[in-house]
C-alpha positions, -999 to 999 in steps of 0.1 A, spaced: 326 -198 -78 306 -208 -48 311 -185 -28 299 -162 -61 270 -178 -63 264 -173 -27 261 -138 -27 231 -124 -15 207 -87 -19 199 -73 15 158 -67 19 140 -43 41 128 -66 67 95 -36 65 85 -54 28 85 -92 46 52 -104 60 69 -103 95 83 -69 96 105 -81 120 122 -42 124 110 -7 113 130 18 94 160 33 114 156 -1 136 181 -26 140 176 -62 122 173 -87 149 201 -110 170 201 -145 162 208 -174 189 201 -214 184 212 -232 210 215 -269 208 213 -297 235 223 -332 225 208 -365 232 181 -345 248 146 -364 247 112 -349 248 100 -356 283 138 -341 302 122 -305 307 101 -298 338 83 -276 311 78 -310 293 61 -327 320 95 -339 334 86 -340 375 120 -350 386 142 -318 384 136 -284 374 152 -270 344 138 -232 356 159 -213 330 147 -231 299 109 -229 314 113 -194 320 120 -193 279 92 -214 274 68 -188 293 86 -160 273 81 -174 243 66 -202 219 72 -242 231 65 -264 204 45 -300 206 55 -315 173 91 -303 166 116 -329 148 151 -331 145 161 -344 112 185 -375 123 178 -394 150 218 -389 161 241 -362 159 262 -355 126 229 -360 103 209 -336 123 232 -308 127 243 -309 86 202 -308 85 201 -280 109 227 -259 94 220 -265 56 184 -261 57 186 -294 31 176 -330 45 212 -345 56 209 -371 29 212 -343 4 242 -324 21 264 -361 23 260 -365 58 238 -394 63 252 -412 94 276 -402 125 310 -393 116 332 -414 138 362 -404 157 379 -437 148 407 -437 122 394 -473 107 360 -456 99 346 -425 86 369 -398 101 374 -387 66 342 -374 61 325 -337 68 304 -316 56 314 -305 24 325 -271 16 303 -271 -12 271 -267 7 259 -234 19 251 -230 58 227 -203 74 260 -185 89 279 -181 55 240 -164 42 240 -146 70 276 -135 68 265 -116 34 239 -102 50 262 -85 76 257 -107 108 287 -118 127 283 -156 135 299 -173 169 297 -214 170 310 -226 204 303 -259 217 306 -293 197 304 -295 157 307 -331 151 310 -323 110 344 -336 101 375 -337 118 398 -325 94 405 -282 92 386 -280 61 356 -295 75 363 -266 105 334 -237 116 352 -208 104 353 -225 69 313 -228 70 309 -188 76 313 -188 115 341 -159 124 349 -177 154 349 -212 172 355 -226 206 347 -260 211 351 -295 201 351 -312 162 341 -349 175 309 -362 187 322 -364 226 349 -354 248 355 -359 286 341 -329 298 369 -328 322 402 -332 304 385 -329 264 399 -359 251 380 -376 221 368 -414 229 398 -421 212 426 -406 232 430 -371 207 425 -339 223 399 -325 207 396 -288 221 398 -257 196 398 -220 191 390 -220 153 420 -239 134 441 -246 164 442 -264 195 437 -244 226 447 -258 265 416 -250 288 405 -264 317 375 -265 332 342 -286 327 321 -283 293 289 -272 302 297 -237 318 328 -233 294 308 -232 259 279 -203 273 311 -184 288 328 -181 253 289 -177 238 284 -147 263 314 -130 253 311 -131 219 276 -116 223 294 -85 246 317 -81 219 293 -78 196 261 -63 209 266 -33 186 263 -51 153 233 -80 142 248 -110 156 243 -147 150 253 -171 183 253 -210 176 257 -228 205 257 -265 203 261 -280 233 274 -310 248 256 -315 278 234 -345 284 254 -367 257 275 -396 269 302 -396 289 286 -394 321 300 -370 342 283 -343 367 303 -308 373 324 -329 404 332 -360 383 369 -364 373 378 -372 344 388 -402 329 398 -398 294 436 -391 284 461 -392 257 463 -420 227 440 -447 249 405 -458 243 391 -456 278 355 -474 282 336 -458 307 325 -481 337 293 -463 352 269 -477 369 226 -474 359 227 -448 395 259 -430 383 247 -425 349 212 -412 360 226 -390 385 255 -376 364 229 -368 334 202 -352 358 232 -329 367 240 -319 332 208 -313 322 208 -287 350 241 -272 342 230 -271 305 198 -246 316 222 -230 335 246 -221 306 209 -214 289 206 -186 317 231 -170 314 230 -163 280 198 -149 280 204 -131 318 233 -114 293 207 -101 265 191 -89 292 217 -73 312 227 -53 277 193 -45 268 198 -68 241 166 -91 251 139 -75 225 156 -75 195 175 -109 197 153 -141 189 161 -174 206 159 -205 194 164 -236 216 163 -276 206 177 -308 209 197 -329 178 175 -361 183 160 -381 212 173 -393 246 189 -428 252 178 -456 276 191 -434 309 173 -399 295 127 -394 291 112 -393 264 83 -391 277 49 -412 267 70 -417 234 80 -449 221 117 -455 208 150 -436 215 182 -420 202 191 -443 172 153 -453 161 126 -441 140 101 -442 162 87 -407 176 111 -408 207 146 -407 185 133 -374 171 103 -356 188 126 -331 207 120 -303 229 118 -269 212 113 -237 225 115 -200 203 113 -166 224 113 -134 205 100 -109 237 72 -84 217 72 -103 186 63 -142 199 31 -146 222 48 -155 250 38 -191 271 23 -201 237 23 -239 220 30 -246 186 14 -280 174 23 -273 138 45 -302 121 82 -286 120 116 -304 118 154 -290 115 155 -275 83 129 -252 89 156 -234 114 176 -219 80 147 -207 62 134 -190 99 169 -172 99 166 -160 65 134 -145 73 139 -132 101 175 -115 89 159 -101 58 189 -126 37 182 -142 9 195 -178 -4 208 -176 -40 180 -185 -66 202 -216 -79 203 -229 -38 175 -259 -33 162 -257 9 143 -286 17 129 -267 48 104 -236 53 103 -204 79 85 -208 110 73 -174 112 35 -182 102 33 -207 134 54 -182 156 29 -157 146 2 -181 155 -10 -181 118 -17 -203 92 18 -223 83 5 -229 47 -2 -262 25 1 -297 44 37 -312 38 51 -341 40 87 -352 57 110 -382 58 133 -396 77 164 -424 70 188 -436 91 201 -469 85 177 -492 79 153 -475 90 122 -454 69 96 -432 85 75 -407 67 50 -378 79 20 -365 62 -8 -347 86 -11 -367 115 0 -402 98 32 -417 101 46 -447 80 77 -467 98 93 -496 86 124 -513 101 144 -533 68 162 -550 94 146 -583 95 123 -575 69 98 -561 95 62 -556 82 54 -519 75 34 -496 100 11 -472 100 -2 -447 125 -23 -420 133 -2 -400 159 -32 -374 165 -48 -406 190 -17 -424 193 14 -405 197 24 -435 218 27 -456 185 7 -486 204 -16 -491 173 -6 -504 142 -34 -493 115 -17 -508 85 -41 -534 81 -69 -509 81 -55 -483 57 -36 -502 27 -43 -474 3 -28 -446 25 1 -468 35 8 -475 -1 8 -439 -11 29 -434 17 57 -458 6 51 -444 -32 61 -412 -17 86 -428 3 108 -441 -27 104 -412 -48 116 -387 -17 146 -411 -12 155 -412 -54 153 -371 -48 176 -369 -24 203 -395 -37 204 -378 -71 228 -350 -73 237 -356 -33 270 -341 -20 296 -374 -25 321 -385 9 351 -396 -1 359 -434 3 364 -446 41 398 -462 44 401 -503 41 364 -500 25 356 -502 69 321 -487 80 
């Protein structure tokens, strides 16, 4: 019945305010590609001074880079059920991290019931890759190629040793769609390798490439780094502040790498002007990564747990070595792909999220919106330029600030604006009854744990 209601009518792209093709012309490649844990200061593009991540500034001068891009969790499952949805994560049942441990959540996934931007753009004839982490469920129905991806290499948890590919529980957690698959070799170059063959194997037909990587998210380990992770153990990882700076600065750089050489592939198959490339992170660094100026990391509410790099390069169609400052989040990646693809979502299907095609295009993104955020407890709201935070922990007092002359969050303007925090928290309240009622359900976690 889903799937029925799923199906979709193919559009000229010539009748959509883009036009991304002509007639006779192909309909364009699709590629998002994913860091994780990375924060918004980590790219030498970003104003990061200590390393050069060349490949990912090249597609910043190729393309758009964006100032005020958001992911939608401020860690990994929530984000990435955001991301791929197109609904806020709350909606879609996955409002916290999925755990690898088998006292806590391991149960849960993303629900078969919602619809992801690969199974839309199955319909509409794209062939869809995923290779590199998921972190949406653990079990095989919760797998990729039941969410409209034809294949999958990579891993189902939210880490593995990027050596040996071993859970932080002691399961190995390495797959080629529903089954586990031996391979050696260290993460970073292994999930662009698979992502570069799919795209030779299918530069004939529209394609869509997901490529979630794992690179610079915990464990610590550079390309030379053993690894230390093995069967049915929990292994904690003993690194020193040095080792844990040194090992991330290294996957950061074998992450552009991977970047590279996916788009030195496009290229190489003369693939590059009709394939649009979309790069971002799942939510801000920790305590060893930059976020910049911004305050707060991975885990919090504040502007550094979601503020993340992103980049979109579309060579022709994109003004290259442009900046976006328009407000933009996750969700607005699904409704981008639609566009773009010519798809469209059933009527019945609710998106929370809109196309970035006006603010590629340099034009007007439409009316002022508003966006939320929830993790924990933890509320934080956007409208314009003002952001309401509150941490329920502790009963902390409400804030209130005006990012446009503080993105720092150094000034606390609640006192000054009652009325506009008030509204704020109105809209707050009813945002958080919208997206509990009718929200996908998890299933019970075992012994009632969390």
């Amino acid at each position: 019945m889903r799937r029925a209601l799923c199906t979709l009518c193919l559009l000229a792209l010539a009748a959509l305010e883009l036009q991304a093709y002509e007639d006779g012309q192909p309909r364009p490649n699709l590629i998002v590609i994913m860091a994780d844990d990375l924060g918004y200061g980590e790219l030498s593009c970003y104003g990061n001074k200590s390393y050069k991540t060349p490949h990912l500034d090249a597609l910043a001068r190729a393309g758009v880079r964006f100032t005020d891009y958001h992911s939608n969790g401020a860690v990994c499952s929530p984000t990435r059920a955001a991301l791929l949805t197109g609904r806020y994560q709350q909606r879609a049942g996955v409002d916290g991290v999925i755990y690898a441990g088998f006292d806590q959540n391991r149960n849960h996934g993303l629900h078969q019931g919602e619809t992801t931007f690969a199974e839309l753009l199955a319909t509409a004839g794209y062939k869809n890759g995923c290779f590199g982490k998921w972190h949406l469920g653990y079990h095989k129905k919760f797998n990729p190629v039941h969410h409209g991806f034809a294949r999958f290499r990579g891993y189902v948890s939210g880490n593995i040793d990027y050596q040996s590919h071993y859970d932080r529980v002691g399961v190995y957690d390495w797959w080629e769609g529903l089954e586990h698959i031996r391979e050696k070799g260290y993460s970073p170059p292994l999930i662009p390798r698979h992502a570069v063959k799919f795209i030779e194997q299918h530069k004939d037909r529209p394609f869509c490439l997901y490529v979630p990587h794992e690179a610079p998210h915990t464990p610590f380990q550079g390309p030379a780094d053993p690894g230390f992770r093995v069967k049915g153990k929990v292994v904690p990882e003993k690194r020193t502040v040095a080792f844990k700076k040194r090992a991330y600065r290294e996957m950061v750089q074998e992450m552009d790498k991977g970047v590279g050489e996916i788009v030195a592939t496009l290229k190489r198959l003369g693939l590059e002007k009709n394939t649009v490339v979309f790069f971002i992170s799942d939510n801000g660094a920790t305590n060893i990564g930059s976020n910049g100026s911004l305050r707060g990391n991975k885990g919090q509410l504040w502007e550094g747990g979601h503020r993340v790099p992103a980049i979109a390069s579309w060579p022709g169609r994109f003004a290259a070595g442009t900046t976006c400052d328009d407000l933009s989040i996750g969700i607005d990646i699904l409704p981008t792909l639609l566009e773009l693809s010519g798809a469209k979502k059933p009527a019945t299907h609710h998106l929370d999220g809109r196309s970035l095609i006006p603010s590629l295009l340099g034009k007007n993104p439409g009316s002022a919106r508003k966006l939320y955020w929830s993790f924990r407890r933890q509320q934080a709201m956007r409208q314009g330029p003002w952001k309401y935070v509150r941490e329920l922990k502790g009963q902390k007092a409400a804030a209130l600030y005006n990012l446009s002359s503080d993105p720092g969050e150094k000034q606390n303007l609640a006192g000054k604006e009652p009325e506009r925090l008030a509204s704020m928290q109105r809209d707050y309240a009813a945002w958080r009854k919208d997206v509990a009622d009718g929200a996908t359900k998890q299933p019970p976690i075992p012994g009632g744990k969390k």
